[in-house]
The first five atom37 places (N, CA, C, CB, O) and aatype in JSON, in Angstrom:
{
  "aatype": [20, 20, 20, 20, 20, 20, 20, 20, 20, 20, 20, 20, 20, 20, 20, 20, 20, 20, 20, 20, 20, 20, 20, 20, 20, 20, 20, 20, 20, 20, 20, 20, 20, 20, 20, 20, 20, 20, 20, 20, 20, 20, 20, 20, 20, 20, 20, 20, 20, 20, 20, 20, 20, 20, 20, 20, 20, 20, 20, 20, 20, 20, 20, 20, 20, 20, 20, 20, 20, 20, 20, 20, 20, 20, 20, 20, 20, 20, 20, 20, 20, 20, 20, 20, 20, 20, 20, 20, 20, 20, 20, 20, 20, 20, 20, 20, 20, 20, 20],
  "atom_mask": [
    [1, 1, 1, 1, 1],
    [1, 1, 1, 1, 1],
    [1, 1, 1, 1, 1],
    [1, 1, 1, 1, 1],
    [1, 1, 1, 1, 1],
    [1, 1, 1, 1, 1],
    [1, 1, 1, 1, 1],
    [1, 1, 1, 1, 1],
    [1, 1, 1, 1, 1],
    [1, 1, 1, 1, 1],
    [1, 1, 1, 1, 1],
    [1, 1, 1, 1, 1],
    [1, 1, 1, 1, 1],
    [1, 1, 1, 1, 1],
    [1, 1, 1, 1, 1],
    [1, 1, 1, 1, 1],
    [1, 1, 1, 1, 1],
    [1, 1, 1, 1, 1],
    [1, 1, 1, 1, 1],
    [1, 1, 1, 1, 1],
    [1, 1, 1, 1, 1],
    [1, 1, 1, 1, 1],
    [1, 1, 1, 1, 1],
    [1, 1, 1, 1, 1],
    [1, 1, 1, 1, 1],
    [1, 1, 1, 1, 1],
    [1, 1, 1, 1, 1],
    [1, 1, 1, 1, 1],
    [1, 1, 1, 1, 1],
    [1, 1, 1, 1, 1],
    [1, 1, 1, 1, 1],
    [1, 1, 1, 1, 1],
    [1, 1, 1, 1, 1],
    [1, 1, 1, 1, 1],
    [1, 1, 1, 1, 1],
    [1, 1, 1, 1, 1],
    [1, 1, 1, 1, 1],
    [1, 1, 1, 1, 1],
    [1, 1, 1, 1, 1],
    [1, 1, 1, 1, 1],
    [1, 1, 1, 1, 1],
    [1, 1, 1, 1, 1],
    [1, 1, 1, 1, 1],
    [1, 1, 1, 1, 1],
    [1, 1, 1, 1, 1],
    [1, 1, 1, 1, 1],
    [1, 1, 1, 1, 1],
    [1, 1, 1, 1, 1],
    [1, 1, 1, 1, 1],
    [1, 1, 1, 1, 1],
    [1, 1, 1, 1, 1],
    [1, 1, 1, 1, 1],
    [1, 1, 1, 1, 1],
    [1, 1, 1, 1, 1],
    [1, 1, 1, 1, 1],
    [1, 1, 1, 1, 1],
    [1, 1, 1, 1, 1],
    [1, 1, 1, 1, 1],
    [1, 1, 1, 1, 1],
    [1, 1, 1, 1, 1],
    [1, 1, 1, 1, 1],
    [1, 1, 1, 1, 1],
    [1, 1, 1, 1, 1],
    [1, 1, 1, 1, 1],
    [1, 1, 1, 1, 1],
    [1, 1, 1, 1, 1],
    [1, 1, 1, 1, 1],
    [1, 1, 1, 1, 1],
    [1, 1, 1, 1, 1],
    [1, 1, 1, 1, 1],
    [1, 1, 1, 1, 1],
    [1, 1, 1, 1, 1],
    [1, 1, 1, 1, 1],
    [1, 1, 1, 1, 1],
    [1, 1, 1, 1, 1],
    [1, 1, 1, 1, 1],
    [1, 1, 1, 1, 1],
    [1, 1, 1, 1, 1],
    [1, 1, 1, 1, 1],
    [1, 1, 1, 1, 1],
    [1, 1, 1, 1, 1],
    [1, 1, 1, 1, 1],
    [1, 1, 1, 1, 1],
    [1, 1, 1, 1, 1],
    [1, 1, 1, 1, 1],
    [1, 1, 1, 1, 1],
    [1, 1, 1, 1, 1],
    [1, 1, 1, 1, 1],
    [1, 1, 1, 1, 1],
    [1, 1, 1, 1, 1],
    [1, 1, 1, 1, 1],
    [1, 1, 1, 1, 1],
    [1, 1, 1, 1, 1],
    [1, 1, 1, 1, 1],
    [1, 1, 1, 1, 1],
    [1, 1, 1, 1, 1],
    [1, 1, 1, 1, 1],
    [1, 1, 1, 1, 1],
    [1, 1, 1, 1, 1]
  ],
  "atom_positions": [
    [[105.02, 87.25, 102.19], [105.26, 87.95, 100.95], [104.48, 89.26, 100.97], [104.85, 87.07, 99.74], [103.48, 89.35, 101.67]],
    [[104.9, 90.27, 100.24], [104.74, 91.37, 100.56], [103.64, 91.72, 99.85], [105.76, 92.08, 100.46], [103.01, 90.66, 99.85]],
    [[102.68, 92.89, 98.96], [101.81, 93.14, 98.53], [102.74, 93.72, 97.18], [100.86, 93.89, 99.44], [103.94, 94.01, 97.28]],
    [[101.78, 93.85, 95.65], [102.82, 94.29, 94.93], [103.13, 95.97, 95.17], [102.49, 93.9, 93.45], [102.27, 96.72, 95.64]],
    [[104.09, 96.29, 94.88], [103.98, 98.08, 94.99], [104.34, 98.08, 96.5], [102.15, 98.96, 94.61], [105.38, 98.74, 96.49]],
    [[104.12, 97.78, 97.62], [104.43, 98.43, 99.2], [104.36, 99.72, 99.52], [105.72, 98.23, 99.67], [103.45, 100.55, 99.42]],
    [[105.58, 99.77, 99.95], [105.47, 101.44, 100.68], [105.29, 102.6, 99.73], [106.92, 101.9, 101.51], [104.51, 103.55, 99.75]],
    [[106.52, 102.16, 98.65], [106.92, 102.9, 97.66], [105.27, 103.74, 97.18], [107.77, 101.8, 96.45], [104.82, 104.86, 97.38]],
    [[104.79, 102.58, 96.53], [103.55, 102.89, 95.41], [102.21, 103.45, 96.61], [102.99, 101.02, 94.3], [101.33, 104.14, 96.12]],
    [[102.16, 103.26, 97.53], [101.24, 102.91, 98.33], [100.98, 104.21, 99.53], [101.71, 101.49, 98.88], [100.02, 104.4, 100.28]],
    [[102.27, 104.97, 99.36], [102.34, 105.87, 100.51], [102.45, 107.11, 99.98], [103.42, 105.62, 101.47], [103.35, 107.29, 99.15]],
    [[101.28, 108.56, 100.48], [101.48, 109.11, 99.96], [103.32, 110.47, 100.36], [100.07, 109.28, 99.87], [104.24, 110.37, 101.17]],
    [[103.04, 111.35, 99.48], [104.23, 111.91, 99.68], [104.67, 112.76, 100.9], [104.37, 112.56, 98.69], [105.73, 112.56, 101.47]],
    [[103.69, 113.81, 101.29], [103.67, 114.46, 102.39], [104.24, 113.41, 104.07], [102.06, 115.01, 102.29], [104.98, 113.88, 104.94]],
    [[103.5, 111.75, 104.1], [103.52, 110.71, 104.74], [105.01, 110.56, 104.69], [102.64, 109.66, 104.24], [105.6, 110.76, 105.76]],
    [[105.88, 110.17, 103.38], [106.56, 109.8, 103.13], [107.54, 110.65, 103.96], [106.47, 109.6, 101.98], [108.11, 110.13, 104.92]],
    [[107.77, 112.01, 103.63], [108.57, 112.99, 104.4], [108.48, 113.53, 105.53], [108.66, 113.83, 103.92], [109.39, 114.26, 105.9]],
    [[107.57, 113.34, 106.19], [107.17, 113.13, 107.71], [107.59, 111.86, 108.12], [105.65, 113.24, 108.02], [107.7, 111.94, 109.34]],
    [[107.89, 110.69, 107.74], [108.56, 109.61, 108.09], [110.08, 109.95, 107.73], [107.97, 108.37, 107.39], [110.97, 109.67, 108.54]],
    [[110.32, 110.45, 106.73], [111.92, 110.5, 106.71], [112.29, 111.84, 108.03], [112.58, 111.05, 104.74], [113.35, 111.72, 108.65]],
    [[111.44, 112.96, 108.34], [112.06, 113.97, 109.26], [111.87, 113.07, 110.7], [111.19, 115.66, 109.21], [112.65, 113.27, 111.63]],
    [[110.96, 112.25, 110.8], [111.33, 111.65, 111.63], [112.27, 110.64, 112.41], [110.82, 111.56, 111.56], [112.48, 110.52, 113.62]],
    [[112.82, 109.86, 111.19], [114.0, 109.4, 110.95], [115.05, 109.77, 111.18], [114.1, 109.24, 110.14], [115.81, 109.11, 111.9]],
    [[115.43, 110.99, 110.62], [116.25, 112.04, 110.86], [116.79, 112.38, 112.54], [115.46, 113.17, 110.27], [117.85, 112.3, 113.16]],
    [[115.04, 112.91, 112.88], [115.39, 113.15, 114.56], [115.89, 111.66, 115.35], [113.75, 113.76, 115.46], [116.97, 111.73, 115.94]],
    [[115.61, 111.16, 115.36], [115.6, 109.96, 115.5], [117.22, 109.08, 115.25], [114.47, 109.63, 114.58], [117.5, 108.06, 115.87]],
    [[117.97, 109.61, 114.42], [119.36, 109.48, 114.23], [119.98, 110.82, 115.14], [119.74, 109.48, 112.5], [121.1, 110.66, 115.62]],
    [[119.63, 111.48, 115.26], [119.94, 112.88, 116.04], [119.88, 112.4, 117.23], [118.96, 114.17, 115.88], [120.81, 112.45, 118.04]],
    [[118.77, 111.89, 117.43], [118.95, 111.64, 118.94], [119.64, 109.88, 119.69], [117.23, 111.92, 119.47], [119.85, 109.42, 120.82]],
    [[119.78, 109.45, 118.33], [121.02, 108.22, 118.73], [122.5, 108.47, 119.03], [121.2, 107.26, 117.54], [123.22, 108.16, 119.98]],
    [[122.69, 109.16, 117.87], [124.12, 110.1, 118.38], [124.22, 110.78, 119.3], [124.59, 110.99, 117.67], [125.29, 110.75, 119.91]],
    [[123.15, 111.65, 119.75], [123.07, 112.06, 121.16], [123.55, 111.43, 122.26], [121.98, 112.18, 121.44], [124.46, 111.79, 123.02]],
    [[122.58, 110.06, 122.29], [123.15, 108.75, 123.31], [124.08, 108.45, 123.55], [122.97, 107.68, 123.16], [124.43, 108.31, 124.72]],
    [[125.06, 108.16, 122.24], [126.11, 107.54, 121.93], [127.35, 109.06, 122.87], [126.09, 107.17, 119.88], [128.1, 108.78, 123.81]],
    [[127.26, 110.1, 122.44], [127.91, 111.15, 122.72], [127.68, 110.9, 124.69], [127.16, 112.66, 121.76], [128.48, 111.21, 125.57]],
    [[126.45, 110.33, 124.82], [126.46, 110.5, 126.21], [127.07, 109.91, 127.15], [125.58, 110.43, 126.55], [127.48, 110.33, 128.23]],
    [[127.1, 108.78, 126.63], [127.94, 107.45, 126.78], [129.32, 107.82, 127.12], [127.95, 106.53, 125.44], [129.97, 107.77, 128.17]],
    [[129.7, 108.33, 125.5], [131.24, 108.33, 125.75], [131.62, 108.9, 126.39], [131.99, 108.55, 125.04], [132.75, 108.75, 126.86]],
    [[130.46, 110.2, 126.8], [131.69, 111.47, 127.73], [131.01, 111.28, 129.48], [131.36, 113.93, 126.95], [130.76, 112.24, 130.21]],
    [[130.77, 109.45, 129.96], [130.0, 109.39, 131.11], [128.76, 110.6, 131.82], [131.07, 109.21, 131.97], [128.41, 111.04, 132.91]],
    [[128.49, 110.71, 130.66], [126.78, 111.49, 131.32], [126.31, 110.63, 132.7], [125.1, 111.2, 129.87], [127.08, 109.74, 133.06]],
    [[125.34, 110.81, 133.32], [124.43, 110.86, 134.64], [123.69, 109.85, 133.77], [123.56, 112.47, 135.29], [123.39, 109.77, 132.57]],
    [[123.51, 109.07, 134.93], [122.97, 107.29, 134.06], [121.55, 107.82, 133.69], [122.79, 105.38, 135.39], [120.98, 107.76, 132.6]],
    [[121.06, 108.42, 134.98], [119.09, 109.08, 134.32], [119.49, 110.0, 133.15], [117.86, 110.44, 135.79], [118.62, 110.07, 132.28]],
    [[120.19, 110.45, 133.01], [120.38, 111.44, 131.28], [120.36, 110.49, 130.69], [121.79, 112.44, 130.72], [119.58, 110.38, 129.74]],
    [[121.01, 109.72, 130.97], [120.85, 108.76, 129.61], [119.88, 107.72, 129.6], [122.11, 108.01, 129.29], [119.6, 107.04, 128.61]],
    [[119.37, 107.6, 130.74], [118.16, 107.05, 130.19], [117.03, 107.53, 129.75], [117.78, 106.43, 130.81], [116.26, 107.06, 128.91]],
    [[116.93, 108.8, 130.58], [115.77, 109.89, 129.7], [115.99, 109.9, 128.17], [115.96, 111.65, 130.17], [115.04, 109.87, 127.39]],
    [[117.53, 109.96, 127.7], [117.46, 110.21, 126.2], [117.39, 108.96, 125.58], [118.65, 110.99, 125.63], [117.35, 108.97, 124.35]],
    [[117.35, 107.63, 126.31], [116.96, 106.52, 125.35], [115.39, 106.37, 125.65], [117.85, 105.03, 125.63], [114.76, 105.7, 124.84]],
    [[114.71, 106.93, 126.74], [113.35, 106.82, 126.89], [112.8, 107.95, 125.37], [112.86, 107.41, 128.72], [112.0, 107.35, 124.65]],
    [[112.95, 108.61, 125.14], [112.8, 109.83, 124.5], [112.88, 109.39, 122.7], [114.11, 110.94, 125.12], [112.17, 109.88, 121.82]],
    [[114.01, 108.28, 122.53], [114.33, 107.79, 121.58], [112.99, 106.72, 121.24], [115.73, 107.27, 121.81], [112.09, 106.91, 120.42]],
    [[113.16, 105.79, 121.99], [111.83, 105.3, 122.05], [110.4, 105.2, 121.66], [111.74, 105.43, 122.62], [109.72, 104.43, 120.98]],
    [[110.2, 106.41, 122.44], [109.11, 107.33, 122.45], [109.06, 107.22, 120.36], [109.64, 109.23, 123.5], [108.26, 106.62, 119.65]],
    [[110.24, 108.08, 119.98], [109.67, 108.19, 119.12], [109.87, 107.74, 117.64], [109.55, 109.09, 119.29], [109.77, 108.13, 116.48]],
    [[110.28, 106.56, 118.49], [109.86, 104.73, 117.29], [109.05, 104.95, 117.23], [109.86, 103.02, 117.55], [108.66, 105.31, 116.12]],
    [[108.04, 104.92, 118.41], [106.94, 104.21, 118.45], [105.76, 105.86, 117.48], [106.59, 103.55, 120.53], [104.87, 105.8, 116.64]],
    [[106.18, 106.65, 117.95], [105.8, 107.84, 116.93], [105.91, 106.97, 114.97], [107.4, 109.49, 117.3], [105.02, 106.46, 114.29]],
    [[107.0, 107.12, 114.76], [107.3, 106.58, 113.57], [106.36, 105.15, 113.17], [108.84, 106.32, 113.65], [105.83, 104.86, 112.09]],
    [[106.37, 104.41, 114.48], [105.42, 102.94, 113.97], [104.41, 103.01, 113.81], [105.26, 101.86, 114.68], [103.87, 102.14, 113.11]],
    [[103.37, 104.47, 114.58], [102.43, 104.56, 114.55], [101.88, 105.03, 113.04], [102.27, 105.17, 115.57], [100.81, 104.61, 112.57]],
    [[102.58, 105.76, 112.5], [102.39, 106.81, 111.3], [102.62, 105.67, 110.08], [103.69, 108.31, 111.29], [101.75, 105.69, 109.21]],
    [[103.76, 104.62, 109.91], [103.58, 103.51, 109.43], [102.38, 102.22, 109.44], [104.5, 103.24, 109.79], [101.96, 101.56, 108.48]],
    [[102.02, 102.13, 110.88], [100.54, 101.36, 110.62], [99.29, 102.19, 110.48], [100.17, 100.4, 111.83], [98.15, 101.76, 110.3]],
    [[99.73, 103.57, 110.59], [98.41, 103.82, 109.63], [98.12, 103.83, 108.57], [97.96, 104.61, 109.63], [97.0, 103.68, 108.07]],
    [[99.55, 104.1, 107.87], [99.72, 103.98, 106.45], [99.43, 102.65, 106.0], [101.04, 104.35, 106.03], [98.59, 102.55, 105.11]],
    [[99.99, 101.57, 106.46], [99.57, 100.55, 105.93], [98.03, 99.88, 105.94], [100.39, 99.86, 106.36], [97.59, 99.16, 105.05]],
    [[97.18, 100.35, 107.37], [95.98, 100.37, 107.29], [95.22, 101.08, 106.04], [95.69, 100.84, 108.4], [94.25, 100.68, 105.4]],
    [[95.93, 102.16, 105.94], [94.49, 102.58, 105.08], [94.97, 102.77, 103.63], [93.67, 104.18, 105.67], [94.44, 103.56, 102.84]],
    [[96.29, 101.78, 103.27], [96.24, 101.54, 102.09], [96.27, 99.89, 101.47], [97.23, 102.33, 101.7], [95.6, 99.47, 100.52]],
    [[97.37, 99.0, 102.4], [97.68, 97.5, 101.94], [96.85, 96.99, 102.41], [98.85, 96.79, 102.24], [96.53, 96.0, 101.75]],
    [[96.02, 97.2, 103.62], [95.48, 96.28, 104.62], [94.08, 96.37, 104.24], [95.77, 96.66, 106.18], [93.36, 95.37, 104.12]],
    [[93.52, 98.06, 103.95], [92.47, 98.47, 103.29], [92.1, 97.46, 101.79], [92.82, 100.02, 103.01], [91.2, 96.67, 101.52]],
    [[93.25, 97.94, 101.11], [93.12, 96.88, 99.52], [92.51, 95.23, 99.95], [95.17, 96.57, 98.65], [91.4, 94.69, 99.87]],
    [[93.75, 94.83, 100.4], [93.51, 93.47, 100.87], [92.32, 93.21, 101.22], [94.22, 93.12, 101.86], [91.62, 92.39, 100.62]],
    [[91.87, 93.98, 102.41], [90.09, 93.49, 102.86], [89.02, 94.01, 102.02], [89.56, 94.08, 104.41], [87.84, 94.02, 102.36]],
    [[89.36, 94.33, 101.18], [88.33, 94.07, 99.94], [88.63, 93.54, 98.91], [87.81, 95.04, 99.43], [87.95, 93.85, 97.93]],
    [[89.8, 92.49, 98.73], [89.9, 91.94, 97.95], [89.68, 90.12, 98.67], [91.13, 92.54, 97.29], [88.72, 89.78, 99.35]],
    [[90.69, 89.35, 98.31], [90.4, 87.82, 98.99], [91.69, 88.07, 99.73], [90.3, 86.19, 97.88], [92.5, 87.26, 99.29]],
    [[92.26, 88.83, 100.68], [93.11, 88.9, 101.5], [92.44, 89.35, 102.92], [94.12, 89.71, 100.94], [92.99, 90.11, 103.72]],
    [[91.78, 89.05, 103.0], [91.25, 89.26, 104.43], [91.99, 88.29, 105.87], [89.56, 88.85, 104.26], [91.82, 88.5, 107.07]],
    [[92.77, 87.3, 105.25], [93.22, 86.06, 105.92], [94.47, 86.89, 106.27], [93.36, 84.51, 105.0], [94.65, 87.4, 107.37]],
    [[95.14, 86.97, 105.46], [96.69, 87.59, 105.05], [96.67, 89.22, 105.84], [96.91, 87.78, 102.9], [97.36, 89.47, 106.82]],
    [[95.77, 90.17, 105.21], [95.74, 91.25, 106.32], [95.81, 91.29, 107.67], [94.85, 91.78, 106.27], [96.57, 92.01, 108.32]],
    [[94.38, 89.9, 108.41], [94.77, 90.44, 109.92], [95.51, 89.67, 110.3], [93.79, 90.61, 110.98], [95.63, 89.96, 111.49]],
    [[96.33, 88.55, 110.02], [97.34, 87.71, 110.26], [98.63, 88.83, 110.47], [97.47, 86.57, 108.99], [99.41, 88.73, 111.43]],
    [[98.71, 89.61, 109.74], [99.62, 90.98, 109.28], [99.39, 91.51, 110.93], [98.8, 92.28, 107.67], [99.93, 91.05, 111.93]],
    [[98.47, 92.54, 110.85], [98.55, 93.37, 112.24], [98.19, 92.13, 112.95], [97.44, 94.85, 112.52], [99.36, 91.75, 113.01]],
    [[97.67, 91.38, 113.42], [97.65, 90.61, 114.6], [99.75, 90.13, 114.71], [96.23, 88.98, 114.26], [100.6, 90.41, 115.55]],
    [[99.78, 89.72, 114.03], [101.64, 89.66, 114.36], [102.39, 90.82, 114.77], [102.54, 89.29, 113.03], [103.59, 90.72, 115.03]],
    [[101.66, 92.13, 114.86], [102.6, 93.37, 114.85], [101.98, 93.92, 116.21], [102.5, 94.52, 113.37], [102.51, 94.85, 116.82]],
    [[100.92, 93.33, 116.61], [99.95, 94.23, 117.61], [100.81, 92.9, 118.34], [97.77, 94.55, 117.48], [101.7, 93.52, 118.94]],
    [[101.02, 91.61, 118.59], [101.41, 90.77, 119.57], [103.0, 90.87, 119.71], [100.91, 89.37, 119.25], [103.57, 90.4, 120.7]],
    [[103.84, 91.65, 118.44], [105.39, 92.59, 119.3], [105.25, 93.48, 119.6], [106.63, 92.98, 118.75], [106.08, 93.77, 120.47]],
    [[104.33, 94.52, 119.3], [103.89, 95.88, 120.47], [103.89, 95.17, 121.74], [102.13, 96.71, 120.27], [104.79, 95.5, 122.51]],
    [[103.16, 94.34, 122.1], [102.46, 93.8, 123.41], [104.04, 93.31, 124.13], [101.04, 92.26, 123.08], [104.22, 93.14, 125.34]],
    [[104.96, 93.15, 123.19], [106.53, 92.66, 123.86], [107.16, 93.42, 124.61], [107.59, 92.42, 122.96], [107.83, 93.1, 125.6]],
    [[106.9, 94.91, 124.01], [107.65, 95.46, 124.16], [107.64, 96.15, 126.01], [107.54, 96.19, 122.94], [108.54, 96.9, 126.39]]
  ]
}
């Protein structure tokens, strides 16, 4: 279960729109793929542009667990959620480790 408020209440705005332009590129460069695909691009083009895509999830995930560090995770460990917080990133740091 989630915390009350989440991203919405919790994130500031500047954060917020640096996650959506990232988003953005990030759909830009799926269609890219997809375009590469269809018109048989050079298999390393296309894997450079799904390496590249990648890349910058993990841009986007990063800017998201900081946000959530230093606002839900922050709250929580000073409140009686200290259990619930690192249960939180310990589950997210062990699908990084999947990947």
């Amino acid at each position: 279960m989630r915390p009350p408020g989440g991203i919405i209440e919790n994130m500031k705005k500047e954060t917020k729109l640096k996650l959506a332009k990232r988003l953005k590129v990030i759909e830009g460069q799926v269609r890219g793929l997809q375009k590469m695909v269809a018109e048989d691009k050079y298999c390393i083009d296309i894997i450079t542009q799904s390496s590249a895509i990648r890349s910058s999830i993990g841009s986007f995930e990063d800017v998201m667990l900081e946000n959530h560090l230093l606002t839900c995770a922050k709250d929580q460990m000073s409140g009686n959620g200290v259990k619930k917080a690192t249960a939180e990133i310990l589950s997210v740091y062990k699908l990084a480790k999947k990947k």
